[in-house]
N, C-alpha and C positions, 0 to 999 in steps of 0.2 A: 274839520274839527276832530282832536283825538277821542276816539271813542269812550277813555274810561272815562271824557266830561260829561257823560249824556247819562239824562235822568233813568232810571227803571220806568218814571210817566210816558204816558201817550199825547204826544204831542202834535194837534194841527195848525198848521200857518194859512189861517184865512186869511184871504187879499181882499183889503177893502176896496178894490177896482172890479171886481165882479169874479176873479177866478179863484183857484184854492190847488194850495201844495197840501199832501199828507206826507205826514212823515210819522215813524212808526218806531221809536226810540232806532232811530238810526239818522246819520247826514242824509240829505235829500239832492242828489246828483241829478241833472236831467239835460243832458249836454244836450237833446235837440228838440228842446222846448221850443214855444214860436213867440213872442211879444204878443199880448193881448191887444186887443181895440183898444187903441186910446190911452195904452200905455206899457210899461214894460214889464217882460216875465222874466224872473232871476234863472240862471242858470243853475248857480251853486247854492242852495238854502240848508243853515247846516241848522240843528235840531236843537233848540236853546236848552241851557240846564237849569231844570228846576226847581228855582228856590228852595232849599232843606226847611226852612221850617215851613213854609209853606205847604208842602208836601206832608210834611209832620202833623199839621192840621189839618190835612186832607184839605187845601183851601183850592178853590180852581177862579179863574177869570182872564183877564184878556190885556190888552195893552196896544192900543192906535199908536205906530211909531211913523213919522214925516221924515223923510230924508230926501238926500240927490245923489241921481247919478250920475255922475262924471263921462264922457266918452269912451274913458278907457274900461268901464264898466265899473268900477269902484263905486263904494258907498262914503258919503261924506255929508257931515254935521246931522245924524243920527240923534230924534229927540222924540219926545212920550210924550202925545199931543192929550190924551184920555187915556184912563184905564181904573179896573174894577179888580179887585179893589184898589183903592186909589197908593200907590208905590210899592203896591205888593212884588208885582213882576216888571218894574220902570227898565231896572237893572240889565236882568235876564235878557229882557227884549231888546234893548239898544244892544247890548255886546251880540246878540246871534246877530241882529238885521248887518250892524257894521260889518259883520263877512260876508254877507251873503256877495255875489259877484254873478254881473249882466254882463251880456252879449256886446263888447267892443265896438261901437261905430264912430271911422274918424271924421272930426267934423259935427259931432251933431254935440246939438245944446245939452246942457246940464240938463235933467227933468228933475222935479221934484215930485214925489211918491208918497203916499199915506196906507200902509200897509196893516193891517189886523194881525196881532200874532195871540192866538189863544194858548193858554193854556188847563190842561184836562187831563185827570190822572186815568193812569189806563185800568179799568175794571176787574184786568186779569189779576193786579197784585191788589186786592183790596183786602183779601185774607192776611198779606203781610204787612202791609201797612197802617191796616187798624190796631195791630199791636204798639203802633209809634204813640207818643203824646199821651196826656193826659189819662187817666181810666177812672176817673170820677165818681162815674155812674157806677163803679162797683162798689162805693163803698155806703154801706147801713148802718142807721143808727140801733143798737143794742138796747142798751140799758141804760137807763136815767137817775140819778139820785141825786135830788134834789137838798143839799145839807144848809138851806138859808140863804147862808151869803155866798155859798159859790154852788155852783153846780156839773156834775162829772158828768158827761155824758160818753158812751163805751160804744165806738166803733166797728164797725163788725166787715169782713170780704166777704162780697156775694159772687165773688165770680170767681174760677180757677189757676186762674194766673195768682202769682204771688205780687203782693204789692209795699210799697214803701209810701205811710201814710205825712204829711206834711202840716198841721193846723194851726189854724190863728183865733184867738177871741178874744172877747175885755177881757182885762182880768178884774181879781179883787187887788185888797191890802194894798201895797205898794205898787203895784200893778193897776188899781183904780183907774180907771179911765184912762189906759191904755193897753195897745195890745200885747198878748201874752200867749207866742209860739211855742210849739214842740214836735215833734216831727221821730216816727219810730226807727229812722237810722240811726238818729244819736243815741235811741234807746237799745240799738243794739236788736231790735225786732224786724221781722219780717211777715206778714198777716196773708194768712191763707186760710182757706174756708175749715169752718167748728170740724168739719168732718177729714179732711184731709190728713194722708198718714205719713205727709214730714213735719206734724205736729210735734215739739217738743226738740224736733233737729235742730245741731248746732254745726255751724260752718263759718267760713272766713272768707270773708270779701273786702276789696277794694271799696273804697270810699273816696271823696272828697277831698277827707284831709287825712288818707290813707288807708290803710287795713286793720281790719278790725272784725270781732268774733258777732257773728250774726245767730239768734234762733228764730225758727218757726214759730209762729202764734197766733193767738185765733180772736186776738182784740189790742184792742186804740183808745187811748183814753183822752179826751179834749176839756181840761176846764173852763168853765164859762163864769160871767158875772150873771145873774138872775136876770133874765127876762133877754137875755140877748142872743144872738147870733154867731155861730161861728162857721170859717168857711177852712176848705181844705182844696190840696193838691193830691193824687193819688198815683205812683208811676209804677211803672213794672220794675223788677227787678233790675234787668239790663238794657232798660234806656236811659243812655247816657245825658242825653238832652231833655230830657224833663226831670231828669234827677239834677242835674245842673240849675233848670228853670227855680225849682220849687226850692234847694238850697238856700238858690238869691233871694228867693221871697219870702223868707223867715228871716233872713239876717236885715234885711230892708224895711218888713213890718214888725217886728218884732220889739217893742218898748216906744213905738212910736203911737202918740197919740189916736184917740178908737177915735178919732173924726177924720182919720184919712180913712179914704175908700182903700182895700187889697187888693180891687181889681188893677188900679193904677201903679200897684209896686210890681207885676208880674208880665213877664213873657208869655207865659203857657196861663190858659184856660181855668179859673177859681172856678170851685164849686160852695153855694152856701145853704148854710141847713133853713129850714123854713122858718 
């Protein structure tokens, strides 16, 4: 396997036959392995790469892949007998098992094998990869005012990172009984905490549907229909993939009847106010 396919994760290939490869974000070579009891040890097991959003969710589980080996050590007709969660990692795990490569013997029968291959992100990057996905949890609701027939409620960063806030509710008027997005990229904002001193900065970024002038600021405003519910997406600055997610998911819920669910129009993780 060329090395720049291999995850930053920490990856083990547990054998559901009783033994166990490590591999340690790197191929797993062991030219003088020995066949287990009762069945066969790979020679070559190279290091699966792990699923981007998967990883992006911090999501970890496993995958039962059934294959045969051939005489000549080859893997053939590679398939995803279980696995947790269910087609998370199907993919991943058939393409590593299909390289993996056994010990040559002429003459002997095809075996067929049922193989474990986990997946498990490695602890040491957990400081960088909490920055990926969603950041939800940072954000606070402010200020309330309640004007009747709609209601504003004001958004606040609790956390130090800058974020790009994305949100959906009923709306009123023409908007009655469906939803009614806005999202602070269009607005040209970027929400960092009341106390933060690139308050009131202005800057230029890339966007979606190009470049365009950004400031700092220290609130989000979501209208609501009375008595209801609104949910949001919350991304950092420079993740690409949840600025992507949460895009789609304003243009997809966005004027569409408030009886569809938003967790159903989304990739990445909804958060919704109580």
């Amino acid at each position: 396997m060329n090395a720049a396919t291999l995850s930053s994760a920490t990856l083990v290939l547990a054998l559901a036959l009783g033994g166990s490869i490590g591999a340690h974000a790197q191929p797993a070579s062991n030219s003088g392995a020995q066949p287990e009891k009762g069945g066969l040890e790979p020679l070559i097991a190279g290091v699966p790469a792990y699923p981007t959003d998967a990883e992006r969710r911090h999501v970890e589980g496993y995958a039962d892949v059934e294959f045969t080996v051939t005489a000549q050590g080859t893997v053939e007709g590679a398939h995803v007998t279980a696995s947790q969660p269910k087609g998370t990692f199907d993919a991943a795990a058939v393409a590593a098992v299909s390289r993996w490569r056994f010990a040559p013997e002429k003459g002997r029968a095809p075996q067929t094998l049922t193989k474990r291959v986990d997946f498990k992100l490695d602890p040491r990057n957990a400081s960088s990869s909490a920055s990926l996905g969603p950041r939800n949890e940072c954000v606070r609701e402010d200020a309330v005012y309640n004007y009747g027939d709609t209601v504003d409620v004001g958004l606040v960063n609790a956390c130090s990172v800058p974020l790009l806030v994305f949100g959906c509710a009923p709306g009123t008027g023409r908007y009655e009984g469906r939803w009614l997005c806005t999202d602070s990229e269009q607005e040209g904002n970027v929400l960092v905490q009341q106390n933060d001193r690139r308050l009131g900065t202005r800057f230029v970024a890339g966007t979606g549907n190009g470049v365009r002038s950004f400031t700092y600021t220290e609130g989000f405003s979501v209208i609501r229909a009375p008595n209801s519910q609104y949910w949001w997406i919350a991304c950092t600055e420079r993740d690409s993939t949840c600025l992507s997610d949460a895009r789609d998911w304003v243009r997809s819920v966005g004027g569409q009847p408030a009886t569809v669910d938003p967790r159903d129009r989304s990739r990445a993780e909804v958060a919704r106010s109580n």
